[in-house]
Backbone as a ProteinNet text record, in pm:
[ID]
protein_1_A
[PRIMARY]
XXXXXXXXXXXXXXXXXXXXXXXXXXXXXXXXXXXXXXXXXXXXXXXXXXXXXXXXXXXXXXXXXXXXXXXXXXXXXXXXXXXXXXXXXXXXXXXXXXXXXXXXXXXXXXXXXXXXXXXXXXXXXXXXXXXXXXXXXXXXXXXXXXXXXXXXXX
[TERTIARY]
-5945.7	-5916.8	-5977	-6074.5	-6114.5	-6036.5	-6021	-5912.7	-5928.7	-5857.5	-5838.4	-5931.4	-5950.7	-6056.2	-6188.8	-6205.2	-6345.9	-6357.6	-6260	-6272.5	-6271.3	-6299.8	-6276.1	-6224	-6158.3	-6090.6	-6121.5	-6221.7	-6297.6	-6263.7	-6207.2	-6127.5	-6231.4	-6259.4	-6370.6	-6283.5	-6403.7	-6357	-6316.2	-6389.6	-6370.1	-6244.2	-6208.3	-6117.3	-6144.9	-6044.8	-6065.4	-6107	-6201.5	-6324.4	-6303.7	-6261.3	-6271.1	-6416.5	-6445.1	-6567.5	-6576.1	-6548.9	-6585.9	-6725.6	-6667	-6773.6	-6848.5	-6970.4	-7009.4	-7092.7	-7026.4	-7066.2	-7152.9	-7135.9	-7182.2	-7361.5	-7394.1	-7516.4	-7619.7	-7503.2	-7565.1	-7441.3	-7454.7	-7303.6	-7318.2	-7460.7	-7420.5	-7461.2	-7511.3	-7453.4	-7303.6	-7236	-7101.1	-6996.9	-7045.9	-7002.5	-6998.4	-7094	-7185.3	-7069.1	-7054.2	-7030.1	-6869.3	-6807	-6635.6	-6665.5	-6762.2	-6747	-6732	-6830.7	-6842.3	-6744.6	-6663.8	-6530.6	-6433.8	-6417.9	-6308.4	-6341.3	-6385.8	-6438.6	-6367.8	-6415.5	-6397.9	-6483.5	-6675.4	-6764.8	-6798.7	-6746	-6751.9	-6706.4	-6571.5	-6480.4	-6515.2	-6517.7	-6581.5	-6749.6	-6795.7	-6968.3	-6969.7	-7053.6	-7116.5	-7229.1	-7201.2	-7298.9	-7364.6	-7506	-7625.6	-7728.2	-7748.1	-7867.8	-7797.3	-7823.8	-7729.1	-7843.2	-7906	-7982.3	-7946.3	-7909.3	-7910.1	-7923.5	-7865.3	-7911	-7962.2	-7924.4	-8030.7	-7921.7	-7868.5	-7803.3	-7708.9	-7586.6	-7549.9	-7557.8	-7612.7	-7628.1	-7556	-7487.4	-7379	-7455.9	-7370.6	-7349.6	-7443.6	-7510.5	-7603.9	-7472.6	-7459.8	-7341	-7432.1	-7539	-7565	-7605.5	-7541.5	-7567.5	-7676	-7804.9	-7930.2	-8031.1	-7931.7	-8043.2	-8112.1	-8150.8	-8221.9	-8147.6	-7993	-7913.2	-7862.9	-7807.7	-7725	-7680.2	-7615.7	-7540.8	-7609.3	-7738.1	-7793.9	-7849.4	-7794.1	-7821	-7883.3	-7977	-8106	-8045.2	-8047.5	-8053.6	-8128.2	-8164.7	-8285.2	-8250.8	-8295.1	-8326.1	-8227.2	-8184.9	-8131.8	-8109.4	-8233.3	-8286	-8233.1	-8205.2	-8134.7	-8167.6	-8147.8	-8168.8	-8052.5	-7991	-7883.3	-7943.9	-7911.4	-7934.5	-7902.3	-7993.8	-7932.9	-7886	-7760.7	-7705.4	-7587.1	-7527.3	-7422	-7287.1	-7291.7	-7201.7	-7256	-7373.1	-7391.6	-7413	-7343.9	-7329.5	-7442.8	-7603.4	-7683.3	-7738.7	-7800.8	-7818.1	-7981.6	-7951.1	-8027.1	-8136.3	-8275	-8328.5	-8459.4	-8547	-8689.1	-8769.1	-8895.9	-9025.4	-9017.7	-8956.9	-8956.6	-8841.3	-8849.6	-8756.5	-8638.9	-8680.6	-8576.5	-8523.1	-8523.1	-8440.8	-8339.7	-8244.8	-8109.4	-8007.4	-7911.3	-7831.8	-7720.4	-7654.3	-7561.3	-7544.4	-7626.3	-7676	-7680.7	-7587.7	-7579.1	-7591.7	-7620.2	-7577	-7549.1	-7464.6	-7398.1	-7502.8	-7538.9	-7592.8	-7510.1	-7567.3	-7555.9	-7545.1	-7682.8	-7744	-7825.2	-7912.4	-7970.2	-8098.3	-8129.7	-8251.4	-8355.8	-8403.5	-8482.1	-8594.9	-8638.3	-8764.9	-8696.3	-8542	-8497.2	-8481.4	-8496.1	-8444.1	-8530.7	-8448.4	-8534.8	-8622.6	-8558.2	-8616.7	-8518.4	-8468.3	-8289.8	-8215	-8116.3	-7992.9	-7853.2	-7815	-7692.5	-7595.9	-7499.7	-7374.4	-7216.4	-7250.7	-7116.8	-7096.9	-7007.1	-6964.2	-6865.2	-6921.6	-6773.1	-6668.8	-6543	-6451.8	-6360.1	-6401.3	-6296	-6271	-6284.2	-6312.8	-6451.7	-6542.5	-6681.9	-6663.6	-6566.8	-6563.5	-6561.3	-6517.2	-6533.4	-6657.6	-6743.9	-6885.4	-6935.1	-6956	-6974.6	-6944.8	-6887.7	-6838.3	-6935.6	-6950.5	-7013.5	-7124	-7105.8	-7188.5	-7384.9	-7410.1	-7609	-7660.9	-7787.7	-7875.7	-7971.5	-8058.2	-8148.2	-8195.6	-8144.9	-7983	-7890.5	-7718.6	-7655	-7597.7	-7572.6	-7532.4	-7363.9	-7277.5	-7157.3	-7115.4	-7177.9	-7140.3	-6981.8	-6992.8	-6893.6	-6907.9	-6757.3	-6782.6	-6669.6	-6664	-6615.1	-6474.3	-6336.4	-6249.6	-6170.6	-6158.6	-6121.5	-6208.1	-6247	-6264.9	-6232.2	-6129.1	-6079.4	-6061.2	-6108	-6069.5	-5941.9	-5945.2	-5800.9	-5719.5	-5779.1	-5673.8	-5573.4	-5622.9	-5617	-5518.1	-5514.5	-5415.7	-5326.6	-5307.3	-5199.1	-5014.2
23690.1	23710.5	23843	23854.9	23983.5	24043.8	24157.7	24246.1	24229.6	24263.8	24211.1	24312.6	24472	24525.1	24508.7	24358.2	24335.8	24181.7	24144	23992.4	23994.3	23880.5	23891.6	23731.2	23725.9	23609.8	23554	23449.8	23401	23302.2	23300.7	23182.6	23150.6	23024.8	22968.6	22855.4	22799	22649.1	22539.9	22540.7	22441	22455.5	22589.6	22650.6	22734.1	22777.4	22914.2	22902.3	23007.7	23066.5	23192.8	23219.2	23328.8	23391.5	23486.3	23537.4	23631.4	23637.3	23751.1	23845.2	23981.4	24076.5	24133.5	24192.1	24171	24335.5	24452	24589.6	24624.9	24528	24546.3	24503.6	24418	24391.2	24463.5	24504.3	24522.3	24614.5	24744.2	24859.5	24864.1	24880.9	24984.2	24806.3	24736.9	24591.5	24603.2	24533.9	24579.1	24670.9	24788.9	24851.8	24865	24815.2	24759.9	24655.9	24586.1	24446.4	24482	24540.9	24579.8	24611.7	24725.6	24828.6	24793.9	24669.6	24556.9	24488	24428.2	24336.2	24419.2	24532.4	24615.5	24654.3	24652.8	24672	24555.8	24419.4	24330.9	24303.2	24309.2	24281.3	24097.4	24061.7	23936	23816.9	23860.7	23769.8	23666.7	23570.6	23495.9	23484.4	23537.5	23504.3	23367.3	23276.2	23138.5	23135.6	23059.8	23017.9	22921.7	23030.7	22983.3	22873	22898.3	22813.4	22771.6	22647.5	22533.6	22465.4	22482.4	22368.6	22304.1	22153.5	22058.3	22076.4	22103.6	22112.2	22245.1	22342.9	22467.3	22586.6	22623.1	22734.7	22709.6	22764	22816.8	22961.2	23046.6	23124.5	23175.9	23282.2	23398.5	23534.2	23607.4	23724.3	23765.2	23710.9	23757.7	23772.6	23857.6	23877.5	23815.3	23790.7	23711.9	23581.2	23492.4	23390.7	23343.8	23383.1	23332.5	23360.8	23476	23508.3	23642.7	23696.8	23779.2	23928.7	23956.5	24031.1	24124.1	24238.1	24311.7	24364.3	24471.4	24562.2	24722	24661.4	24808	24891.3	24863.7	24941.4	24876.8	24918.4	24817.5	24922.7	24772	24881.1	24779.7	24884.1	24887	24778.9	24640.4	24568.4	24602	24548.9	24568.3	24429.2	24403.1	24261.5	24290.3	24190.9	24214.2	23999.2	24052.7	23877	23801.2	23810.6	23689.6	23594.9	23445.7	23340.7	23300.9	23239.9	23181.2	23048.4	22984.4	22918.6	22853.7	22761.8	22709	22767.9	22845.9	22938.7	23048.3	23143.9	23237.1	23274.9	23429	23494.2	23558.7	23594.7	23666.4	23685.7	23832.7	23873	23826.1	23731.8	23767.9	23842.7	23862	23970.6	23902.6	23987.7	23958.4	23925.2	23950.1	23966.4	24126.2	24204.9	24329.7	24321.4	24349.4	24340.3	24446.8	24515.2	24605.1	24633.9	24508.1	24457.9	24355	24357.9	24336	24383.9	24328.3	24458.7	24341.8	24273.3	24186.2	24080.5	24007.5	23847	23831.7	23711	23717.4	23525.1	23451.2	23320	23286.8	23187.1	23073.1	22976.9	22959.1	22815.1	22741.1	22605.3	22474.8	22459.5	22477.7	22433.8	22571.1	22513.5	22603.5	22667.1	22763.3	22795	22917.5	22845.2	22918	23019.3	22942.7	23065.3	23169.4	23219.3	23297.6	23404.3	23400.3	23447.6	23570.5	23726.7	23826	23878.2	23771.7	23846.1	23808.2	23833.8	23856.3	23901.1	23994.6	24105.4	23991.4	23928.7	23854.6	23987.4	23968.5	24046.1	23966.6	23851.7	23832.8	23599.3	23615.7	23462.8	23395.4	23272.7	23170.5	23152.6	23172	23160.7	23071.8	22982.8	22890.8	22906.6	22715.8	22682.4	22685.8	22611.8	22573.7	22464.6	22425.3	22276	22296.7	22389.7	22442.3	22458	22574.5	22547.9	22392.5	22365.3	22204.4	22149.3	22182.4	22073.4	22149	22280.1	22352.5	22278	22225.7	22196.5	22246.6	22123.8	22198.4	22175.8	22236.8	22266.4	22407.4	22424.6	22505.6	22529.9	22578.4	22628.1	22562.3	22535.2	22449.6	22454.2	22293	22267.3	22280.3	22346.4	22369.6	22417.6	22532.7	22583.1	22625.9	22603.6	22657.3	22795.8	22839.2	22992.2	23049.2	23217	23266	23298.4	23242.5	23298.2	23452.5	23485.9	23613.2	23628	23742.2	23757.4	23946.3	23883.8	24013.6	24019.8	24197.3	24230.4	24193.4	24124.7	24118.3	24182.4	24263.6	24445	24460.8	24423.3	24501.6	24359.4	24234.8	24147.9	24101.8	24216.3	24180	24276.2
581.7	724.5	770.6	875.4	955.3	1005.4	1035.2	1098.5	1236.6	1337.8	1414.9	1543.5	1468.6	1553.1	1555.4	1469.7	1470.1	1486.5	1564.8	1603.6	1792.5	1813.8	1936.7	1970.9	2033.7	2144.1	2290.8	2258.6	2368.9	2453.7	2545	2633.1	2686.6	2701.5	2807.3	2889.1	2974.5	3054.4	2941.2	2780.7	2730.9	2637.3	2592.5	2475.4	2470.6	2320.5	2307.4	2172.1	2190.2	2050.9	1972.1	1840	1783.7	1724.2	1766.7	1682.3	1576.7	1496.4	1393.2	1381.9	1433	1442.8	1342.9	1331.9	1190.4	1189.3	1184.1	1200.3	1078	991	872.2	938.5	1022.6	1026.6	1146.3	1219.8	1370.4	1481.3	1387.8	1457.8	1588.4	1628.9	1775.9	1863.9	1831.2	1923.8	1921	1772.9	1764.3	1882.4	1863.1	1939.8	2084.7	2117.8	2273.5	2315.4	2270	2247.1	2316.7	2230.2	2210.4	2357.5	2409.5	2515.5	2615.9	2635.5	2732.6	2778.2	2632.4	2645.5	2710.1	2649.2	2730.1	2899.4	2873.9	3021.5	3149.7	3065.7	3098.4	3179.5	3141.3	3170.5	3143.9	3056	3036.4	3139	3126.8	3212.6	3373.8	3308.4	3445.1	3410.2	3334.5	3317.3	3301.1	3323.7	3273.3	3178.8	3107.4	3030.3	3125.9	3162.7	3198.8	3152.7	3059.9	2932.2	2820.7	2844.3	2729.8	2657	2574.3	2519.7	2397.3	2440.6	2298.1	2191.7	2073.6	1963.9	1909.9	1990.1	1977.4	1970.8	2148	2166.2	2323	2333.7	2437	2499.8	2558.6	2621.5	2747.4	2713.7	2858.2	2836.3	2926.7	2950.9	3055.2	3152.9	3245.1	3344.7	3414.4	3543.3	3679.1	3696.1	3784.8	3730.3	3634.6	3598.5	3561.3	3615.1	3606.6	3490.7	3397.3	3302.3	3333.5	3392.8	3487.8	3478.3	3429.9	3430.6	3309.4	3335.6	3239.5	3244.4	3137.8	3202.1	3193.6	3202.2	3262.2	3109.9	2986.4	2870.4	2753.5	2740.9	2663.7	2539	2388.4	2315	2196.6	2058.3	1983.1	1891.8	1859.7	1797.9	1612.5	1589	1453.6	1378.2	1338.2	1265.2	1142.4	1071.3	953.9	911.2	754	708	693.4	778.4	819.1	887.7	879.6	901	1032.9	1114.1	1236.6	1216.7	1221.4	1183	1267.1	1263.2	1375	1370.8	1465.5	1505.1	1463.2	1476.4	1451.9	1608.7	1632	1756.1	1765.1	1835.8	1833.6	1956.9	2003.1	2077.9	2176.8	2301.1	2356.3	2390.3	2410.3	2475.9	2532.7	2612.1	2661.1	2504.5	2582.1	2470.8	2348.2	2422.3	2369.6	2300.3	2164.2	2061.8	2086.7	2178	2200.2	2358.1	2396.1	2526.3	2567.8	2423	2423.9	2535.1	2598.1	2635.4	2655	2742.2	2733.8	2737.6	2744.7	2693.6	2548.3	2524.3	2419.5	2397.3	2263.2	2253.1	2131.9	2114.1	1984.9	1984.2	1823.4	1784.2	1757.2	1762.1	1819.8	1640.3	1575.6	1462.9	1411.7	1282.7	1210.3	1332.6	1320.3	1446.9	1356.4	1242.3	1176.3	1184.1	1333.1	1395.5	1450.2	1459.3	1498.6	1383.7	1252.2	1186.2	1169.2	1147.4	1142.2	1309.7	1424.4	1511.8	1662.2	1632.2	1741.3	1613.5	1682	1612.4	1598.2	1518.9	1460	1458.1	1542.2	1547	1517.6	1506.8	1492.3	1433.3	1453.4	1367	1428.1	1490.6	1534.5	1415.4	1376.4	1266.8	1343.9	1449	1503.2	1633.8	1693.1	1786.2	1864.8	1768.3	1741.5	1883.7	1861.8	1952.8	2073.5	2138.1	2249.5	2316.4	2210	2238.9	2220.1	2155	2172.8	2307.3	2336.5	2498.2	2603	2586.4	2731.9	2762.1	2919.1	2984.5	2935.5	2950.7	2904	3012.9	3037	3133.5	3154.4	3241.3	3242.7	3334.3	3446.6	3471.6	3457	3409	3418.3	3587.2	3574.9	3720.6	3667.5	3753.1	3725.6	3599.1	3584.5	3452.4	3396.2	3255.3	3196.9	3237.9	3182.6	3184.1	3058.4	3098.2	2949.1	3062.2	3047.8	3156	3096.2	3005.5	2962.9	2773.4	2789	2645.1	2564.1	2479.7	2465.7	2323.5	2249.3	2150.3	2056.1	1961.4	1911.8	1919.9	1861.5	1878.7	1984.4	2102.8	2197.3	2281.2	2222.1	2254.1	2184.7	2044.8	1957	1992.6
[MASK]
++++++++++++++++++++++++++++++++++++++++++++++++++++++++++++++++++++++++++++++++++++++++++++++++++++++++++++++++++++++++++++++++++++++++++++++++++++++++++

């Protein structure tokens, strides 16, 4: 069992999702990540980009992809596997234009591996993601309705 300051609790439209944070691979995402939640930068985002078999995609605050929260930070590739339910970070072309977009696989996504930052792990309620609406843009998107540190809701 992960401790609870390194999990997080993801309510969406479909359920609720636990993620296990993974500081061991990717700290200052990690940490990004927490900073954000507390904030309560998340809350209400949609998952924008749904593709089949691939990935669900949040965290743009104007829905469209296009968004962040303003703080680009440096790429921290590591050889963890992209894999179903692996939590990994969004970014442009520039390996080091991460900042709050983030997405869950669907499935294995091997050309990802070694080039997006893996921060974290679905540990339950996979099925949730499973249900979110797909599209590109989605029409009536899911969304994330609260997502909060364990810690900090125990």
């Amino acid at each position: 069992m992960s401790d609870l300051e390194n999990t997080l609790i993801m309510d969406t439209t479909q359920g609720r999702v636990t993620i296990e944070l993974r500081p061991d691979l990717a700290p200052t995402h990690v940490a990004r990540i927490k900073e954000l939640v507390r904030q309560g930068f998340y809350d209400g985002i949609v998952f924008h980009r749904v593709i089949e078999g691939f990935m669900a995609q949040t965290g743009c605050p104007q829905g469209t992809g296009t968004g962040g929260s303003g703080q680009k930070l440096n790429a921290e590739f590591s050889k963890e596997k992209h894999e179903r339910g692996t939590v990994s970070m969004a970014r442009a072309a520039s390996p080091n234009s991460g900042d709050s977009q983030f997405f869950i696989c669907f499935g294995r996504a091997p050309w990802l591996d070694g080039q997006y930052t893996v921060w974290g792990k679905v540990t339950d309620g996979m099925e949730a993601i499973d249900k979110v609406k797909r599209g590109e843009p989605v029409q009536n998107p899911d969304k994330i309705t609260k997502l909060v540190v364990a810690a900090d809701a125990a």
